[in-house]
N, C-alpha and C positions, 0 to 999 in steps of 0.2 A: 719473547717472554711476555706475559699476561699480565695486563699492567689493571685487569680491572676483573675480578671472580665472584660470584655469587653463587653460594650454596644452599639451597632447597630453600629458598625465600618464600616466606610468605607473609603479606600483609595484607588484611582484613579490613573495610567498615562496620567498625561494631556499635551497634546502637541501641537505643529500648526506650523505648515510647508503651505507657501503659501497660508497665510490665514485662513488655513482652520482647524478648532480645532478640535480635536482627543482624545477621552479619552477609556482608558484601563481601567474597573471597574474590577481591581484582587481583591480587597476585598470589597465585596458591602452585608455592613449592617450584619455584623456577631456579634450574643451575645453568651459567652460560659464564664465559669466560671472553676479555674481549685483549687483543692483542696488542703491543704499541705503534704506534704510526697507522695503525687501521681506521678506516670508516666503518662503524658496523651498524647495518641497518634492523630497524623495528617495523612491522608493516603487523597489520592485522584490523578488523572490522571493529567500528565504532562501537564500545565499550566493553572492548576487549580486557583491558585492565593496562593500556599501554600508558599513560601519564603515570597512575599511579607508582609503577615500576619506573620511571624514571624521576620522581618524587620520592621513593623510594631511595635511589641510588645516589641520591646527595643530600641525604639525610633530612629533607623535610618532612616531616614525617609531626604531623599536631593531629587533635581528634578529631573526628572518630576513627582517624587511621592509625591504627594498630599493628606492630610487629611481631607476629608470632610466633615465629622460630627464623632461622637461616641466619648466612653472614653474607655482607657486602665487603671485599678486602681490596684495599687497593695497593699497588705496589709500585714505590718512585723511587730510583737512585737507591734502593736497596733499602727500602722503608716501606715498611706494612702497616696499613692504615685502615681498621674496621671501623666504617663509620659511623656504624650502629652504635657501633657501643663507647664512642664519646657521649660526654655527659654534661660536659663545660662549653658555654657559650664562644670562648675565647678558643677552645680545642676546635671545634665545627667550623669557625671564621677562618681558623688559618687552612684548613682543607679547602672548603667553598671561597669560591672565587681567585684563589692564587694558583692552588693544584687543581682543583674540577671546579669546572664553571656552567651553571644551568641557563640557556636558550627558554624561556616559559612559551607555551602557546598563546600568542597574542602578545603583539610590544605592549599596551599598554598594561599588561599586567606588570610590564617593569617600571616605564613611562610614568609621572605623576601628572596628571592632566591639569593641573593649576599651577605648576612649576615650571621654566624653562630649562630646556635638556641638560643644562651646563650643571646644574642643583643637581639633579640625579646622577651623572660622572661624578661631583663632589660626594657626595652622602655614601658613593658605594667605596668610591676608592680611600676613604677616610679614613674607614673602618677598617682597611688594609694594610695601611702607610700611614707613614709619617713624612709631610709635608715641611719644606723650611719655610716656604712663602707660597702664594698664591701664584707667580709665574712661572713657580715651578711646577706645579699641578695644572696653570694651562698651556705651557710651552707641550707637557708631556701627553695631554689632552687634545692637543691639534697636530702634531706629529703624527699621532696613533688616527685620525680621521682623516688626513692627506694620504696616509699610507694605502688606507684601503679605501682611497678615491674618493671619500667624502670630503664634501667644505665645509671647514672651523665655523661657518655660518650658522649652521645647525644648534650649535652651541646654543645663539640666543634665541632661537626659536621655542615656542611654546609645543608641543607633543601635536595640538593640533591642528596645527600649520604645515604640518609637513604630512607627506604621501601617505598612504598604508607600505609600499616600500619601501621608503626615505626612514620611516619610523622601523622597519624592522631592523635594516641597516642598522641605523643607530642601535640600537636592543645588541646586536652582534658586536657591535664594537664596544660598548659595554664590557659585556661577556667575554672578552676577550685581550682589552688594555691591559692585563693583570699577567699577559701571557699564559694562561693554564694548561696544564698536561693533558688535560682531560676535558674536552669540551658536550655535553650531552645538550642536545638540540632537537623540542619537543614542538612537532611539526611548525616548522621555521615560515615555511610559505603558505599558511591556510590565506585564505581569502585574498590571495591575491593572485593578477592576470597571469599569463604565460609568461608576459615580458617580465613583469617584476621578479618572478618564481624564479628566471633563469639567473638575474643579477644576482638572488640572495644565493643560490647555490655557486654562483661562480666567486661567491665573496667565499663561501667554507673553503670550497677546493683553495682558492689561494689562500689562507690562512693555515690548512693545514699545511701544505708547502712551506709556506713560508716559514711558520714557529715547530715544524715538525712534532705536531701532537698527533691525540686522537680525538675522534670525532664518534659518538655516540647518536646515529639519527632517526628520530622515529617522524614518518609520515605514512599514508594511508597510501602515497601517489607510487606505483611499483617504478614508471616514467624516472623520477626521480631518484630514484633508489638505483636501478640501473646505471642514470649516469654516472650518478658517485661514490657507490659504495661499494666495497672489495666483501663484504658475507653479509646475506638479510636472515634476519630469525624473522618466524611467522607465530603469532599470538594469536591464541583462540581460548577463551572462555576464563582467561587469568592464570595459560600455560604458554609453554613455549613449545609448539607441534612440529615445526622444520626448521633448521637451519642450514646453509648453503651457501656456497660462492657465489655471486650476484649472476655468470655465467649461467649454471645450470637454472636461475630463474626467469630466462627470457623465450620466448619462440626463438624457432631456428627460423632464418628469412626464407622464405618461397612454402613454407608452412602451412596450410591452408585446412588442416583439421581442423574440426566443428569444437569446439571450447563448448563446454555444458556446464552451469553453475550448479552449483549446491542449492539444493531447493531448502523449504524451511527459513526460516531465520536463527542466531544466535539464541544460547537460552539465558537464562537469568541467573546471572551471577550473584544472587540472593542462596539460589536451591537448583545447582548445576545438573544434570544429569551424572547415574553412578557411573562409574566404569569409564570407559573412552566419552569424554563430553562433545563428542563430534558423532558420535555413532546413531544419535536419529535421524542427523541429515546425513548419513554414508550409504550408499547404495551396495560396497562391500562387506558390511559389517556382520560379524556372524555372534552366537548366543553370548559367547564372554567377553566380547565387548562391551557387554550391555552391564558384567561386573567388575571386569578386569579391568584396571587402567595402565597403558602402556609405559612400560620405559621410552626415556628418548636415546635411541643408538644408533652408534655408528653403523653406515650403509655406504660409505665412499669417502673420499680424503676428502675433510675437514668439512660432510656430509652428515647431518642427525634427522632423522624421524620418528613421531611417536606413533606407530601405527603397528596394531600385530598382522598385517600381511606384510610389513617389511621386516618384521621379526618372525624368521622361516622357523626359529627351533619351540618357539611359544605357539606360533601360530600351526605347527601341524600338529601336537598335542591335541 
């Protein structure tokens, strides 16, 4: 059962400077539906509109990001939760962080870089709980960072004391003391080595394990996505163009056909191209692509593309 839906989302940068009004369509008209106990992966080209879409999905949503149309629904223990259309500070808190929990890109956007780690566990878990004393917030606090291999040490360390992976660590285990249902994790390993990249992945996989949730991942790295995720969707231009079992996303071994990229670059999600927004850089593309914008449909079990050469009854019209 579908524990997370979104129907024909769109959210915008809407701006105006001197009159003159400005809109960034990073997420324009996306439905995707994500399953429970799933990993489901985000991959697409840099400023594609993938953060926003995941800012989007836990309601952080402040200006100039605007909500167009669609819904965000999620669904827990037989509760439906649109989190759009909460309106109350205190409604959004009990969603965020207990039931979905946002990973940000980069720890220290969580990290307060003049505080010690321990203040920022406190300030987030506060807002959550009700504490009887302070060793009961760190008995519960160093439990939750022995489990998933870190030492209580970290506690008093200052944010910049510790590694670019010690610190994303941390950031995850934040994200995650609260146990949440729903964890969305917006590229978790940028800037860091291979070694580090493998520990923060191998922190998800056992956590999802361990608290049997779900896991929402967006990074650019396909590597990544392969190992851990059971379906990737692919973003292009503030849509969602394929979705697929991580399977059908890899070479077969002993493969040795020439891979050719898409020539061009991405276009400007200010003033997209009409019709198919992939169709200057497609070498397939024929006259109504250039007005027609594709459905995304089914082509195989649990298989979606938006393309009209894989839509045989539009495309031979």
């Amino acid at each position: 059962m579908p524990v997370l839906r979104v129907d024909r989302l769109k959210a915008h940068y809407i701006t105006q400077m001197f009159g003159i009004r400005s809109s960034v369509k990073a997420v324009d008209g996306i439905s995707l539906e994500v399953e429970e106990n799933e990993i489901y992966g985000i991959a697409g080209e840099s400023g594609c509109g993938k953060t926003t879409l995941i800012k989007t999905l836990t309601g952080l949503i402040q200006p100039p990001l605007t909500v167009l149309g669609g819904s965000v629904s999620y669904t827990f223990d037989g509760e439906h939760v649109d989190i759009l259309a909460l309106r109350r500070d205190a409604e959004r808190r009990r969603v965020r962080g207990s039931i979905v929990s946002y990973i940000p890109q980069g720890s220290m956007n969580v990290l307060n870089p003049v505080r010690r780690v321990r203040k920022s566990f406190w300030d987030f878990m506060s807002a959550h709980r009700q504490f009887e004393n302070r060793v009961e917030f760190v008995s519960m606090v160093e439990n939750h960072l022995l489990h998933l291999g870190l030492s209580p040490a970290v506690l008093k360390a200052f944010p910049h004391q510790l590694s670019g992976g010690m610190r994303q660590r941390v950031t995850i285990a934040l994200a995650t003391i609260l146990k949440p249902r729903l964890i969305l994790a917006d590229e978790p390993s940028t800037a860091l080595d291979v070694i580090m990249q493998r520990g923060v992945i191998q922190l998800l996989r056992s956590i999802k394990e361990e608290m049997q949730n779900t896991i929402i991942l967006v990074t650019h790295d396909m590597a990544i996505h392969a190992n851990i995720c059971d379906r990737v969707a692919i973003m292009y231009a503030g849509q969602i163009v394929e979705e697929a079992p991580v399977v059908e996303s890899l070479p077969s071994i002993g493969d040795k056909a020439q891979r050719v990229s898409a020539p061009g670059a991405p276009p400007s999600l200010t003033n997209p191209p009409t019709g198919c927004r992939f169709h200057p850089r497609c070498p397939e593309a024929k006259g109504f692509c250039h007005a027609r914008d594709p459905d995304l449909i089914r082509i195989g079990p649990r298989h979606r593309v938006a393309c009209f050469v894989d839509d045989k009854v539009r495309y031979d019209r």
